[in-house]
C-alpha positions as CSV (number, residue, x, y, z in Angstrom):
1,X,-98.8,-5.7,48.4
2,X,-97.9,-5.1,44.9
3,X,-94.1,-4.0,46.2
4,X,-93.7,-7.3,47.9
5,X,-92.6,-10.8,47.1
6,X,-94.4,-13.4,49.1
7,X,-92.3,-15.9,50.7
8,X,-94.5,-18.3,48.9
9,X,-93.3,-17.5,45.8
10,X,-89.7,-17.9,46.8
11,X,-89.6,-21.8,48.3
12,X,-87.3,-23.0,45.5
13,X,-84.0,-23.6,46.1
14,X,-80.7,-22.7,44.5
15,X,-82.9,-20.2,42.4
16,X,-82.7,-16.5,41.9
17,X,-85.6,-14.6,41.0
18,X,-84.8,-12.2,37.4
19,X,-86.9,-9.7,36.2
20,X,-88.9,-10.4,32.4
21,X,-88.5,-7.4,30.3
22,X,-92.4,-8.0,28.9
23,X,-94.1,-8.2,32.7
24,X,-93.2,-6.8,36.2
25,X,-93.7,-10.4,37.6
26,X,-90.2,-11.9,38.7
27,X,-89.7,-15.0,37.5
28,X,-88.1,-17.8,39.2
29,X,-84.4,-19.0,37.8
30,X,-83.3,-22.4,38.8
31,X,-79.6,-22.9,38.6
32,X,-78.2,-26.7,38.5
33,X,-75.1,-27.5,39.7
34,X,-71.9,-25.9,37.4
35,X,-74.1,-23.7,35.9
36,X,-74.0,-20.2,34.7
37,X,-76.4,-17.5,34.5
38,X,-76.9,-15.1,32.0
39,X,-78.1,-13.7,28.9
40,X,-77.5,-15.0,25.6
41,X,-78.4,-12.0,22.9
42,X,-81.2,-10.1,23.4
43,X,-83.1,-13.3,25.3
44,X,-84.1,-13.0,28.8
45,X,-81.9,-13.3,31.3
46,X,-81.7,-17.2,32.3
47,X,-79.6,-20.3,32.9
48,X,-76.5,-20.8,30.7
49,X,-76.0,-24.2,29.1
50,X,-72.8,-25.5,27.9
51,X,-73.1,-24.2,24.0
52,X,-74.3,-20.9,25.3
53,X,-71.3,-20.6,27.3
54,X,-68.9,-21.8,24.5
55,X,-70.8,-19.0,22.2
56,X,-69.8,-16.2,24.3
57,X,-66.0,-17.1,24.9
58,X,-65.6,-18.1,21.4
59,X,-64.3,-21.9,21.9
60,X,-65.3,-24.8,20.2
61,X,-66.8,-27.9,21.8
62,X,-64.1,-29.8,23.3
63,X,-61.8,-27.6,23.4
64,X,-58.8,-28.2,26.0
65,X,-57.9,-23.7,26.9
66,X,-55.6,-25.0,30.0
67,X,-52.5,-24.9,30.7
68,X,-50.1,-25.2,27.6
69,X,-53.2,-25.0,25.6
70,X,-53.7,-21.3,26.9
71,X,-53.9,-18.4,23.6
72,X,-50.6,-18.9,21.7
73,X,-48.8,-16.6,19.5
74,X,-50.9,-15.7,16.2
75,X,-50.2,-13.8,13.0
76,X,-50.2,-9.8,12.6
77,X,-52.7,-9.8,10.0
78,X,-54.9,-12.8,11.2
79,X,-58.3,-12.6,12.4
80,X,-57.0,-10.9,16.0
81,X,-55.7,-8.4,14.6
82,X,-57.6,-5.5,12.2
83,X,-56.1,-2.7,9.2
84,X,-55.7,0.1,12.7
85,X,-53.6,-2.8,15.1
86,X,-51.2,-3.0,11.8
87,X,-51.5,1.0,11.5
88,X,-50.5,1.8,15.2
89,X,-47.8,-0.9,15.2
90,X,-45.9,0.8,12.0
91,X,-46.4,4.1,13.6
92,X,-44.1,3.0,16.5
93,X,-41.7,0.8,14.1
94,X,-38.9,2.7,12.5
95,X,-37.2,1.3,9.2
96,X,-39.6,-1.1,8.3
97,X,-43.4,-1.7,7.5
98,X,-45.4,-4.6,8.2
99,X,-47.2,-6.3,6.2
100,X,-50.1,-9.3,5.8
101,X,-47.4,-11.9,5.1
102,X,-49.2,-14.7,7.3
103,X,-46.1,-15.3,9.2
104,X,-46.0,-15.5,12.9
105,X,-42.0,-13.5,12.7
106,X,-40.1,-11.2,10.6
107,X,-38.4,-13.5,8.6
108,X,-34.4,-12.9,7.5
109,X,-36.3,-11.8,4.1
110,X,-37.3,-8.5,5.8
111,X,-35.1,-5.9,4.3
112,X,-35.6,-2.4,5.8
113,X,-37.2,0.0,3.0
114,X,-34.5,2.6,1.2
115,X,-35.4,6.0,2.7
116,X,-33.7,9.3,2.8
117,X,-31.5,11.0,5.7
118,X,-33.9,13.4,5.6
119,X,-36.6,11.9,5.0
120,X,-39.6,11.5,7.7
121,X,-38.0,8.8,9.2
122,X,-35.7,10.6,10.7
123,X,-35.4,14.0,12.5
124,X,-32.8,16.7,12.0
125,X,-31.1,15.3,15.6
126,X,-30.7,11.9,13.7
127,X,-28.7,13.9,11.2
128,X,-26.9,16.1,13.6
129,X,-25.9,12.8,15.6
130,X,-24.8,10.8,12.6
131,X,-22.8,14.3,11.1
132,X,-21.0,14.0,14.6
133,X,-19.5,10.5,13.9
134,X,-18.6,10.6,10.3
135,X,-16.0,12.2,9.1
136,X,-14.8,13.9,5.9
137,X,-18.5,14.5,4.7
138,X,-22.0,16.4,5.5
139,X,-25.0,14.6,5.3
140,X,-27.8,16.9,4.0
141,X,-31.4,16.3,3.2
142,X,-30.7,15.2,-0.5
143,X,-32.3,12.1,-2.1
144,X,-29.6,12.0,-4.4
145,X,-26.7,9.4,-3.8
146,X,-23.9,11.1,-2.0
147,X,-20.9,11.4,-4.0
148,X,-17.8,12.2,-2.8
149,X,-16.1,15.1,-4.3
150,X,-13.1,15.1,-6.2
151,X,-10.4,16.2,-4.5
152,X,-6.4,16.6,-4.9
153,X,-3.6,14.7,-3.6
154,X,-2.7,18.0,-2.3
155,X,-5.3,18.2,-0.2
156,X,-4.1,15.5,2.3
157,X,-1.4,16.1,4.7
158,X,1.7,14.6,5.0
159,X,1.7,10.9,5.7
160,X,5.4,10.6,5.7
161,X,5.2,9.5,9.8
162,X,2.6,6.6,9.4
163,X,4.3,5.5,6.5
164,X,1.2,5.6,4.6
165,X,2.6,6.9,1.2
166,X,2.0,4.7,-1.8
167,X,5.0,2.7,-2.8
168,X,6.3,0.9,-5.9
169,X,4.2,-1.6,-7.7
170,X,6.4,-5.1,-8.0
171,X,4.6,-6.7,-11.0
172,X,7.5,-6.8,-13.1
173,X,6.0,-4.0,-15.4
174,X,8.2,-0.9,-13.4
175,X,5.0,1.1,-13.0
176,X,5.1,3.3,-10.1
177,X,2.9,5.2,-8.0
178,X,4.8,7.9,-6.8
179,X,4.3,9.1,-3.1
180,X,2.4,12.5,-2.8
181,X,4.4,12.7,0.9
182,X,6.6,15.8,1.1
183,X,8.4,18.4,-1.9
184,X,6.0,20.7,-2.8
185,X,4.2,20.7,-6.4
186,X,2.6,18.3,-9.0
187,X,4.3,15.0,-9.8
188,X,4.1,13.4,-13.0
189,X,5.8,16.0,-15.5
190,X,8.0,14.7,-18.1
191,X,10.5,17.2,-19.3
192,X,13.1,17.2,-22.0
193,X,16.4,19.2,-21.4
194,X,19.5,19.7,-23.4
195,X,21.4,21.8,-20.6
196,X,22.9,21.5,-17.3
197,X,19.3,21.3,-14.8
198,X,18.7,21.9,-11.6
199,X,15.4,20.2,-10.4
200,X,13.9,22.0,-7.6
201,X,11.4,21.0,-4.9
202,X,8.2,22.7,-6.7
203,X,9.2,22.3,-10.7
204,X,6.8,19.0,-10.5
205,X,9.3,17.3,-12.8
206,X,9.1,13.5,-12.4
207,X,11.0,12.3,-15.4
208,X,13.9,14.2,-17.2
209,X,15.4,13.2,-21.1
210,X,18.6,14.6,-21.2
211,X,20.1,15.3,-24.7
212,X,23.8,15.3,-23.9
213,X,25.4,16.3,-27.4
214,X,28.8,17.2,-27.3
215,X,29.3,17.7,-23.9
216,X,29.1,16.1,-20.6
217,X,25.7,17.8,-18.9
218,X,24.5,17.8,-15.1
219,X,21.1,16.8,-13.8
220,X,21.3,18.5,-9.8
221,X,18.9,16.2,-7.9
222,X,17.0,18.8,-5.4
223,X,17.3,18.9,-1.8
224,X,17.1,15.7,0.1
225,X,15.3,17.1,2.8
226,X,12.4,18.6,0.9
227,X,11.7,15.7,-0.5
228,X,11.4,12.9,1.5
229,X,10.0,9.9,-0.8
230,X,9.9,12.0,-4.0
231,X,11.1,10.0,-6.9
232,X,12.7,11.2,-9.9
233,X,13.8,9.5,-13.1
234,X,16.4,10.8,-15.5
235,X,17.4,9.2,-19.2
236,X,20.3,9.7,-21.3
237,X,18.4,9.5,-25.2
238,X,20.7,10.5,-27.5
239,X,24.1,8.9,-28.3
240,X,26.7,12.1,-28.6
241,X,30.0,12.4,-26.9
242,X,28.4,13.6,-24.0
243,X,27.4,12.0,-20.8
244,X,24.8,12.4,-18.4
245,X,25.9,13.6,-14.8
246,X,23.4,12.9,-12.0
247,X,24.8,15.2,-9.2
248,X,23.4,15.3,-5.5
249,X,23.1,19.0,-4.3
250,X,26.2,19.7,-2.3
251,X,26.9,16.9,-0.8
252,X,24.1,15.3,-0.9
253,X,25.3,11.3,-2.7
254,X,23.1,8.7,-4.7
255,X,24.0,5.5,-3.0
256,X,27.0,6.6,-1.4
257,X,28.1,8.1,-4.3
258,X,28.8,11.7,-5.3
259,X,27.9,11.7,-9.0
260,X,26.5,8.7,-11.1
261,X,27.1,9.2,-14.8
262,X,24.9,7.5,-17.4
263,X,27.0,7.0,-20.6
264,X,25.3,4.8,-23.1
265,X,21.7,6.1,-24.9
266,X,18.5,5.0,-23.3
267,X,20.5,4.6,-19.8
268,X,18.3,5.7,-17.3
269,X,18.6,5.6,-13.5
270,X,15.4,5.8,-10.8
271,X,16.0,7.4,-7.1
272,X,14.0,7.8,-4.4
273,X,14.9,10.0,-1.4
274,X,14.8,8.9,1.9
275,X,15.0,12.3,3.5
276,X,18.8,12.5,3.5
277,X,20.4,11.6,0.7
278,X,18.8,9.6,-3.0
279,X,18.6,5.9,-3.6
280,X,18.9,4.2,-6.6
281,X,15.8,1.9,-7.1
282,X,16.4,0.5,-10.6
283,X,18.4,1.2,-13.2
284,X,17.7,0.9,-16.7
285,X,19.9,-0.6,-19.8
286,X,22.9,-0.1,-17.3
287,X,26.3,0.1,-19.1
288,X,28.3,-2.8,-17.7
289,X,31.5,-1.1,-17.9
290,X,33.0,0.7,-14.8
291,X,36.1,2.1,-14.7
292,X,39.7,1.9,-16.9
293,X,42.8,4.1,-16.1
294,X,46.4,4.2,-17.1
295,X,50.1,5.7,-16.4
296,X,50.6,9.7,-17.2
297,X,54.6,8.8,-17.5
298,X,56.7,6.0,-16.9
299,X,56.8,4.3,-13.7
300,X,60.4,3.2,-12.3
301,X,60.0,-0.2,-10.4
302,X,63.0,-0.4,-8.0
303,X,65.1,-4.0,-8.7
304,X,63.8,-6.7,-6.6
305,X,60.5,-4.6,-5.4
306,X,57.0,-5.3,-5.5
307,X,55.1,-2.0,-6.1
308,X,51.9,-0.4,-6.4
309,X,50.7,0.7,-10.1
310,X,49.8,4.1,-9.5
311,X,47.6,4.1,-12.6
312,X,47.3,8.2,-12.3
313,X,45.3,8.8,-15.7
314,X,42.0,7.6,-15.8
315,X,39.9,6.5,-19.4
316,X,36.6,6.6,-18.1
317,X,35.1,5.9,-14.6
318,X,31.7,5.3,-15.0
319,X,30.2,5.4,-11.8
320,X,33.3,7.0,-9.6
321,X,34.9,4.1,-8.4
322,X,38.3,4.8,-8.6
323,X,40.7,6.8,-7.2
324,X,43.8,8.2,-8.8
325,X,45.8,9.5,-6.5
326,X,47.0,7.2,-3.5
327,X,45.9,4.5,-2.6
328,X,45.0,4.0,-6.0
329,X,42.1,1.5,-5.2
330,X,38.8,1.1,-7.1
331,X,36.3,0.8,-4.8
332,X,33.1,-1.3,-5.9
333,X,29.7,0.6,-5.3
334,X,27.8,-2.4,-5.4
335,X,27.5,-6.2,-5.0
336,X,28.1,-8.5,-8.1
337,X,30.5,-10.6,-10.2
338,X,33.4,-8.4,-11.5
339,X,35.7,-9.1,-14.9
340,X,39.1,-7.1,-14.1
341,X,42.0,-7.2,-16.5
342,X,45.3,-5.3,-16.2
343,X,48.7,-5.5,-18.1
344,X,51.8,-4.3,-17.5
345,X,54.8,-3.4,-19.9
346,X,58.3,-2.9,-18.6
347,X,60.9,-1.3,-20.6
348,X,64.8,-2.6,-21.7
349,X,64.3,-6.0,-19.6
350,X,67.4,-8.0,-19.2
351,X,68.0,-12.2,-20.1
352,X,66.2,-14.8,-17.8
353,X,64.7,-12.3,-14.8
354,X,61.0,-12.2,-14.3
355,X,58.2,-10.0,-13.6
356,X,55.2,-10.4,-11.8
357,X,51.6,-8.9,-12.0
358,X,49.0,-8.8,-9.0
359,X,45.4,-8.1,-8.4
360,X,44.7,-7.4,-5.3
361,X,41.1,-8.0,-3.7
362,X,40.9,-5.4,0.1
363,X,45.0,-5.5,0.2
364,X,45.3,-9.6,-0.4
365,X,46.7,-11.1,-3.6
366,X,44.4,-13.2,-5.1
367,X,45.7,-13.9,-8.8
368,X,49.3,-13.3,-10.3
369,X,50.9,-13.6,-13.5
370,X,54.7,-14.1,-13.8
371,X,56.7,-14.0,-17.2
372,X,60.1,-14.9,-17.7
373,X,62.5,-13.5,-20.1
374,X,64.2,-15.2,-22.8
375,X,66.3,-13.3,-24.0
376,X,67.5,-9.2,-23.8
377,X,64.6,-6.9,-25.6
378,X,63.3,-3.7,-25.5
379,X,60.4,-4.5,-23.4
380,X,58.5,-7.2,-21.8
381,X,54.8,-8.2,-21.2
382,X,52.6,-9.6,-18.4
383,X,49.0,-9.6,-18.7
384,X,46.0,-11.2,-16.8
385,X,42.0,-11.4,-16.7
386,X,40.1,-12.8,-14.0
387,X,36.5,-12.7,-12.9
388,X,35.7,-12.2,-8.7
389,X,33.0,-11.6,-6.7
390,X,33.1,-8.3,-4.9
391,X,30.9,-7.0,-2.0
392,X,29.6,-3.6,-1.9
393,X,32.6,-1.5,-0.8
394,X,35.6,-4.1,-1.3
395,X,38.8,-2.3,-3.1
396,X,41.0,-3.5,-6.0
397,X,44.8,-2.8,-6.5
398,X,47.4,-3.9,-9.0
399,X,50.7,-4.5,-8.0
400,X,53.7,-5.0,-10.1
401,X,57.2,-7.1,-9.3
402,X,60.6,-6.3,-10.9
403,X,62.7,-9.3,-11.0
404,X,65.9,-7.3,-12.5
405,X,68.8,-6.3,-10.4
406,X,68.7,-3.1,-12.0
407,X,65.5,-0.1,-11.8
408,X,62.6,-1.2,-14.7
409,X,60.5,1.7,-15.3
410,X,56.5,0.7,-16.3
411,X,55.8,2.6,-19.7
412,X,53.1,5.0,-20.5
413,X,49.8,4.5,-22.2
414,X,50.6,0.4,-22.0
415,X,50.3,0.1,-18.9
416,X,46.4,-0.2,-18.1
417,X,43.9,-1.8,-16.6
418,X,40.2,-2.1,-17.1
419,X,36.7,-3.2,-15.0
420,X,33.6,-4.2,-15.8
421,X,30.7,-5.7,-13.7
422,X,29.1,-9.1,-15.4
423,X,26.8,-10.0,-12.7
């Protein structure tokens, strides 16, 4: 009967019977009501109490583990968590290592580590990938910083379209960065010349001193067409006789106009081409004089008629403004305030006639001058000055009245009139 229990020994209730590791005699386990079984440590298996219980599960008496109280977040480096949780977790972490800071977050302190493109963090498809959306540049494997290379203006195309070309600086100081858009060759060159010059679309000449000397000499701006936004500079420096002549190529103008001359030293003139022709952008130590002209040979003046001068020799014409040949109109090339004197001298006048002078502003008289004759001379005078404001393209004739009944002829050399711009 050694196999057997005997229903004697088992007439407890709510008891289990557990074995004794020291004897082969169950022993009897009485369980009260909420209570546990189990085995604390290496004791016999028995009835839990409370603190045995609490022991096992790790919670401290009274402790309230339901509901919101359930396990809440906790640190990375606390007590939960050992050296290999911290070591796994950084092995599936890119950019960034974690560390024992005793916070519950990565804070806004956290800045990623500096590592290399190539370094272990990332994998030649991360460079491939990145390669594919930058442009302009390789990304390699080097730990160095990445420079970028020196390059040339050349080596950018043409930017005309976008209108992405660098224009002039306005700080007052006249710098200018020049446009590397279209007209092949270097920019920049300053060149000195003494004889009629050509510039051509790859001569890389920005700025030309012209030495004029005795003689008028021609700077030939190059074709507009190959040189859309190119600017060029040219400067009269020495005071001789001679002029400076800009001239567009064929006929190609500056402004409108065929030729500009520059006629005092340190004149200077700045264009810029548009693609077509050359505009003047600035204009340096500009001679305010523009144009004078007078009569080849007398000029008969029919009695009682009101003529035109047709001042036929011209004195200087700075900027090509007049014409001398019919209509015989100077023609203003820009905007501005205008001085404009003329005088007129008519030969063998009779006793108590008149004669009259007229400016004329776009074929309207808008100032006149009348002497009258005291007595019989030799000649007789009428002069007069006045300032107007022109627009950009009004004209400007003289006309001259005859108050005789008899034909006065205008004399030679005399006769004249003169222009200047004042504002």
């Amino acid at each position: 009967m050694a196999d057997h229990i005997i229903k004697a020994d088992w007439n407890v209730q709510h008891a289990i019977l557990a074995s004794v590791a020291a004897a082969d005699t169950p022993v009897v386990v009485a369980l009260a009501a909420n209570q546990l079984i189990g085995r604390v440590g290496s004791a016999n298996i028995g009835a839990l109490s409370a603190a045995n219980v609490r022991t096992i599960i790790n919670v401290a008496d009274g402790a309230d583990v339901t509901g919101a109280n359930a396990p809440q977040a906790h640190n990375l480096a606390g007590a939960e968590h050992n050296a290999d949780t911290l070591a796994n977790l950084n092995s599936k972490v890119s950019d960034a290592t974690l560390i024992d800071t005793g916070d519950s977050r990565l804070s806004d302190a956290r800045t990623p580590t500096a590592h290399n493109l190539g370094g272990a963090e990332h994998s030649a498809d991360t460079l491939a990938n990145l390669n594919a959306k930058v442009s302009d540049a390789t990304l390699d494997d080097s730990s160095d910083p990445r420079t970028p290379s020196a390059h040339t203006i050349a080596s950018h195309s043409d930017t005309t379209a976008t209108g992405a070309e660098l224009e002039e600086l306005t700080d007052g100081s006249e710098t200018t960065l020049h446009s590397h858009a279209g007209g092949g060759g270097a920019r920049g060159t300053v060149s000195a010349k003494s004889a009629n010059y050509t510039i051509t679309d790859g001569d890389g000449i920005e700025v030309i001193l012209m030495t004029a000397g005795a003689t008028d000499k021609t700077v030939t701006l190059p074709t507009a067409a190959d040189n859309t936004n190119r600017v060029i500079e040219v400067f009269m420096v020495d005071s001789g006789v001679g002029n400076t002549v800009i001239d567009g190529e064929d006929a190609e103008t500056i402004d409108g106009l065929a030729t500009v001359t520059l006629v005092t030293q340190y004149e200077g003139l700045r264009v810029r081409c548009d693609g077509t022709s050359w505009k003047i952008t600035f204009w340096y130590n500009r001679n305010t004089a523009r144009a004078s002209a007078t009569l080849s040979g007398v000029q008969s003046v029919s009695a009682g008629a009101f003529e035109v001068v047709e001042f036929n020799s011209e004195i200087f014409d700075i900027y090509s403004e007049y014409t001398t040949s019919s209509p015989w109109t100077f023609t203003a090339s820009e905007a501005g305030f205008y001085n404009i004197a003329v005088g007129a001298y008519f030969a063998a006048y009779a006793d108590a006639k008149y004669i009259e002078i007229y400016i004329r502003k776009n074929a309207v008289s808008v100032v006149t001058a009348t002497n009258t004759t005291s007595s019989s001379a030799s000649y007789q005078t009428n002069y007069i000055s006045t300032i107007l404001e022109l627009a950009k393209n009004d004209t400007i004739d003289f006309r001259a009245y005859n108050g005789d009944t008899v034909a006065r002829n205008l004399a030679a050399n005399n006769t004249r009139f003169s222009i200047s711009k004042v504002g």
